[in-house]
N, C-alpha and C positions, 0 to 999 in steps of 0.2 A: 504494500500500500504506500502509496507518495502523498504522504503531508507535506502545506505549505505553511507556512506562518508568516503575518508583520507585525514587525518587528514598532512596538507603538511610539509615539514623538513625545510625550511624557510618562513618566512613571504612572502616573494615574491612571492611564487609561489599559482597556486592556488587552491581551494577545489576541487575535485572533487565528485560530489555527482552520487551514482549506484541505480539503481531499481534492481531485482532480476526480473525472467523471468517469476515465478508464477502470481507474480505482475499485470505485463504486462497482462498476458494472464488473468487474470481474468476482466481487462477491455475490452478485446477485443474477449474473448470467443463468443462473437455471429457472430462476422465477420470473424475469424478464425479459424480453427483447429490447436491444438497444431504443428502438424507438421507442417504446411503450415509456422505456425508463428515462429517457430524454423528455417525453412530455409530464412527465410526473413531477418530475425534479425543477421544470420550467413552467410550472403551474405553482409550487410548492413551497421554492427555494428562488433565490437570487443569486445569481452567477456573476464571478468576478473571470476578466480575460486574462492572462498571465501565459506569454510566450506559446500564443496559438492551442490555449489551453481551457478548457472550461474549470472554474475552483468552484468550488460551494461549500460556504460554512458549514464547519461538523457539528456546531448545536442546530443548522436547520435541518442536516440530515436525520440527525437523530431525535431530531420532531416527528418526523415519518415513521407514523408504526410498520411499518409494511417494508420500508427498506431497515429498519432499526432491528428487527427480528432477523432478519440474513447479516448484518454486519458482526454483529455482536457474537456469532457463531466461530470458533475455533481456526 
């Protein structure tokens, strides 16, 4: 799995750590089709671009019951 994180501009604020969408679908590939799981997470989640890459916060992911029960698996 590829985490991303930034890195915050003052100590107050706080980390945010990204999974990439590969990521994602490669835990969830048997429950989903790319597509299905693209419009979920683009319905769901907000995506940040990062070097031709889709991120999406790992608290919005794991807002998702439905992808939250396939990642959390082994």
């Amino acid at each position: 799995m590829i985490l991303y994180y930034n890195k915050p501009d003052t100590e107050e604020d706080q980390t945010n750590i990204f999974i990439d969408f590969h990521s994602i679908h490669e835990r969830v590939k048997n429950r989903y089709p790319e597509s299905s799981l693209y419009r979920l997470l683009r319905k769901k989640c907000q995506s940040v671009r990062y070097q031709n890459r889709d991120l999406y916060l790992y608290e919005d992911i794991m807002n998702i019951p439905e992808v939250y029960k396939e990642m959390k698996k082994p």
